[in-house]
C-alpha positions as a printed Julia matrix, in Angstrom:
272×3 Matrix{Float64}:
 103.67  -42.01   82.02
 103.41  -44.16   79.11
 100.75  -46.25   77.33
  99.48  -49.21   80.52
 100.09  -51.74   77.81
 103.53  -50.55   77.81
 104.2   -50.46   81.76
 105.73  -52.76   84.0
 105.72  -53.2    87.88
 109.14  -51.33   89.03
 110.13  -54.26   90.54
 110.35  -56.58   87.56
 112.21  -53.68   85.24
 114.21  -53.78   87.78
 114.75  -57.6    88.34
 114.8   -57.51   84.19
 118.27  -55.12   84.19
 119.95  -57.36   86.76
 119.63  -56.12   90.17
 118.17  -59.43   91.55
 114.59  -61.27   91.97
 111.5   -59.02   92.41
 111.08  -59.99   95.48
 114.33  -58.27   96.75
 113.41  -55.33   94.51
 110.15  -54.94   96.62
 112.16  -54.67   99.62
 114.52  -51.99   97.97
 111.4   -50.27   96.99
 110.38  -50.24  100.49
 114.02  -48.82  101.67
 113.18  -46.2    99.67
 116.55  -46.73   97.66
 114.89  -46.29   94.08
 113.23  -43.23   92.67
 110.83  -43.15   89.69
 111.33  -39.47   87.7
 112.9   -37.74   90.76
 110.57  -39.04   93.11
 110.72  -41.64   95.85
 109.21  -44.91   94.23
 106.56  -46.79   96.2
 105.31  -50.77   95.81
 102.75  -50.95   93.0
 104.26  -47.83   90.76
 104.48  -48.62   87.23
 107.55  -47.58   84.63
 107.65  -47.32   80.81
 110.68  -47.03   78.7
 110.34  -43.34   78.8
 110.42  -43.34   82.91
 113.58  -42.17   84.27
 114.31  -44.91   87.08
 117.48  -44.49   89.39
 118.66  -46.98   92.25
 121.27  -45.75   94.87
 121.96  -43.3    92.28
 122.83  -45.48   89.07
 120.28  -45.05   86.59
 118.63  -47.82   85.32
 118.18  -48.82   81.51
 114.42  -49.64   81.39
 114.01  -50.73   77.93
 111.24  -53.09   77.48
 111.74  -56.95   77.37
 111.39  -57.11   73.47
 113.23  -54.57   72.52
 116.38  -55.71   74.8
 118.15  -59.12   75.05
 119.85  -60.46   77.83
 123.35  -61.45   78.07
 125.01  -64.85   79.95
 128.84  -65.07   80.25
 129.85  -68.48   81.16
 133.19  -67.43   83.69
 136.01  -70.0    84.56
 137.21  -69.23   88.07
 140.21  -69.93   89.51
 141.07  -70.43   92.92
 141.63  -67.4    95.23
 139.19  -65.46   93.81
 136.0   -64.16   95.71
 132.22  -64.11   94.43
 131.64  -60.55   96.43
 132.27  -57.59   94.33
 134.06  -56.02   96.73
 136.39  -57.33   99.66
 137.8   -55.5   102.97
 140.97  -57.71  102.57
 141.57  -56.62   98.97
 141.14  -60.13   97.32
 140.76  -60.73   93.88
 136.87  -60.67   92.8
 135.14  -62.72   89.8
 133.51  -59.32   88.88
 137.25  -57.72   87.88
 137.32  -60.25   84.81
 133.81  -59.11   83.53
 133.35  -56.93   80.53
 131.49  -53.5    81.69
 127.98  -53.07   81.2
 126.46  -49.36   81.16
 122.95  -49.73   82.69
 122.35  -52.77   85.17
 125.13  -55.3    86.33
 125.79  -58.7    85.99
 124.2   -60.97   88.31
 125.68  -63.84   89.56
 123.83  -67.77   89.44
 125.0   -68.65   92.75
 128.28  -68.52   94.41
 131.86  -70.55   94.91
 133.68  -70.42   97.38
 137.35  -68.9    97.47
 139.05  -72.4    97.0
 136.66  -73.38   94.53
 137.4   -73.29   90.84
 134.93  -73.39   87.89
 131.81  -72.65   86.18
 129.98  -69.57   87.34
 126.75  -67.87   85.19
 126.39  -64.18   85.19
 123.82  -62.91   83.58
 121.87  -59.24   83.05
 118.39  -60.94   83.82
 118.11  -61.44   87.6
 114.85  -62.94   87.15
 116.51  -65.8    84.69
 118.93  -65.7    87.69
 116.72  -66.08   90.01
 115.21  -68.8    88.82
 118.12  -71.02   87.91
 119.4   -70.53   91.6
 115.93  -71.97   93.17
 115.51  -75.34   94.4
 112.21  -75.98   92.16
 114.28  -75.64   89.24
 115.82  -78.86   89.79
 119.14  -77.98   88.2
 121.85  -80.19   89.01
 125.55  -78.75   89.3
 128.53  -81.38   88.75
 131.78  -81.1    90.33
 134.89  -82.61   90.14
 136.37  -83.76   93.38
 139.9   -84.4    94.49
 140.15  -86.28   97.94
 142.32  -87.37  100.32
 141.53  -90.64  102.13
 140.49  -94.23  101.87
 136.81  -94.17  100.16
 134.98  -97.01  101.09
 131.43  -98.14   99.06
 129.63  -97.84  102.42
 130.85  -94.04  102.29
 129.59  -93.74   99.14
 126.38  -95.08   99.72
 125.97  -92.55  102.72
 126.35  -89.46  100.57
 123.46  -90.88   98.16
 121.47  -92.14  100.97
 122.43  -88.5   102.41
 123.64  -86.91  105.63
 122.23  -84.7   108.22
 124.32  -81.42  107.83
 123.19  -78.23  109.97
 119.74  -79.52  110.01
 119.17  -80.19  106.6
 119.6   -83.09  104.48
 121.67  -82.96  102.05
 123.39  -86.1    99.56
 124.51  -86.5    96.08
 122.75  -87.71   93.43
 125.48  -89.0    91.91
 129.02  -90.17   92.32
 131.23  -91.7    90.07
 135.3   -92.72   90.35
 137.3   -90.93   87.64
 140.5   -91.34   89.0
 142.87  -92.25   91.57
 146.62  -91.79   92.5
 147.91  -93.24   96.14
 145.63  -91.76   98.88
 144.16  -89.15   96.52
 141.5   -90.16   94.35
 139.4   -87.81   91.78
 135.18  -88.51   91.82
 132.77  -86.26   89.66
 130.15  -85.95   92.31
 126.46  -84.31   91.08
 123.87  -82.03   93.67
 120.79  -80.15   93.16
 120.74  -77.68   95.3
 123.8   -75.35   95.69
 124.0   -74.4    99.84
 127.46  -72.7   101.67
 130.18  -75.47  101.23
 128.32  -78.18  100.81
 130.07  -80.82   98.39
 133.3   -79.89  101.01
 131.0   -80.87  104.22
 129.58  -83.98  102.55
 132.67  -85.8   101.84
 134.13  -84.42  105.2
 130.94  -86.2   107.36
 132.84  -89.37  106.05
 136.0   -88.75  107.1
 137.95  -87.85  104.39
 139.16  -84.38  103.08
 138.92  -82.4    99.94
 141.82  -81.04   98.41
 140.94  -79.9    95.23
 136.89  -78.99   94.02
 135.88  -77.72   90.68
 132.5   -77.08   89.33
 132.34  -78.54   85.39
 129.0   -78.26   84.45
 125.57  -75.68   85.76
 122.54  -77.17   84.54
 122.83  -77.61   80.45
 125.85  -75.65   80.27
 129.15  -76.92   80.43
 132.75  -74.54   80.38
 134.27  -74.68   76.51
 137.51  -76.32   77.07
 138.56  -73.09   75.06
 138.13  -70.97   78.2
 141.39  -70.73   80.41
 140.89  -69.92   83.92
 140.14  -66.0    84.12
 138.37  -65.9    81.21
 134.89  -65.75   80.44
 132.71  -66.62   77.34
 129.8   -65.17   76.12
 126.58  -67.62   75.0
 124.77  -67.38   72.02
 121.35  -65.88   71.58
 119.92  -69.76   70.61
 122.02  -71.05   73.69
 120.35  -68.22   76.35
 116.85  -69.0    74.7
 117.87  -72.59   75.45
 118.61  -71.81   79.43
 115.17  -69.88   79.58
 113.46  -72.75   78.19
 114.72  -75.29   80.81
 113.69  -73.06   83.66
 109.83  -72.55   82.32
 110.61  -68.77   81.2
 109.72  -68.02   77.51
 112.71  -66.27   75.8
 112.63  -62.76   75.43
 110.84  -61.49   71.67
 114.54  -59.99   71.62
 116.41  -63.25   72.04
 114.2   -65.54   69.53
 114.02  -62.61   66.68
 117.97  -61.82   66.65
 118.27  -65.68   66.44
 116.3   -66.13   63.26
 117.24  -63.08   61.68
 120.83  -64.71   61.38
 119.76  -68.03   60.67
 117.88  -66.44   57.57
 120.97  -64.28   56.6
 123.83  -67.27   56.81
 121.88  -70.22   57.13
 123.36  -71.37   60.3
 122.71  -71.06   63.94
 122.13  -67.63   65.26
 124.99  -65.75   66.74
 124.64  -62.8    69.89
């Protein structure tokens, strides 16, 4: 084994190279489905960079957190695509657009559904993941809504008041009127938290259906108006130490050093 200074917990290399939050990592650890230098791993093992660590068979790039830097791809989805990377039906999956990766995989920040268009995060930190998916986070996701039906204020004051939906409670923040033709009208609608359908099931309580949804802006980040549907785009090393900063996590050594390094070459903002 390496230096202690130099070793981490399996389960956080492991949330580091983007196989999800250390708390699912414990559990995998547990399965028995990861093995430190040829041997089953166990909870409270320790890796260094020169540890050979292999999950279901895929080995695992365990660089340390200042000598790698994580990467975020900001994706446009179309409809008809699924979040799942792979599908019994043969459907078209998010993950077939992604640019390949040789140790880890790209984890997705949350989930839309298959008639949902939009902004999705991938990222190779699942702990940066992780975080921007939990409710303490506070991150708000926008969406742009196209329904069908009369829309009354007193509706609209019901999804901000909120509604009881599958025993929780769940409302919008905000809703604004962007645009309307005949029955259809278009509202940018804002939540915090991000459960199974729920901008759909909100609008439906009152009545009225949802024809078109689209997700426009995650947090801080919005899509470039560059980015066709399909295609993804890649942030910049100040741009992921930006996301890190407004979930509480301190950007990786890796992340903050590439930055100024090309800020000190060209005198403008750091490029990944």
């Amino acid at each position: 084994m390496n230096d202690v200074v130099q070793d981490e917990k399996i389960q956080k290399v492991l949330a580091r190279a983007g196989f999800g939050s250390r708390r699912q990592m414990e559990s995998w650890i547990s399965q028995g489905r990861v093995r430190l230098n040829g041997n089953v791993a166990t909870l409270g093992d320790r890796a260094g960079p020169d540890d050979k660590l292999i999950v279901d068979g895929k080995k695992v790039s365990n660089t340390a957190p200042d000598n790698s830097a994580p990467r975020v791809l900001v994706y446009n989805k179309p409809e008809n695509e699924i979040c799942s990377r792979r599908d019994p039906e043969g459907r078209k999956s998010v993950y077939d657009h992604l640019p390949m990766i040789k140790h880890g995989r790209w984890v997705a920040v949350g989930r839309l559904d298959f008639n949902t268009s939009g902004l999705l995060l991938f990222t190779t930190d699942g702990e940066l993941a992780n975080r921007l998916m939990h409710p303490s986070a506070n991150i708000d996701r926008e969406y742009a809504v196209r329904v069908l039906g009369d829309v009354s204020d007193e509706m609209i004051a019901n999804l901000q008041k909120g509604v009881m939906i599958e025993e929780h409670l769940c409302r919008f923040t905000d809703v604004q009127f962007f645009a309307g033709e005949g029955r259809n009208s278009w509202y940018h609608v804002v939540i915090m938290e991000g459960r199974n359908r729920e901008v759909r099931k909100l609008w439906e309580s009152q009545g009225v259906k949802v024809s078109r949804l689209k997700r426009v802006r995650y947090g801080p980040v919005f899509i470039p108006s560059r980015v066709k549907k399909g295609q993804f785009y890649e942030m910049k090393n100040a741009e992921i130490a930006g996301l890190y900063e407004t979930v509480g996590m301190t950007p990786p050594v890796a992340t903050r050093k590439r930055t100024v390094a090309r800020k000190r070459k060209d005198g403008r903002p750091g490029r990944g």
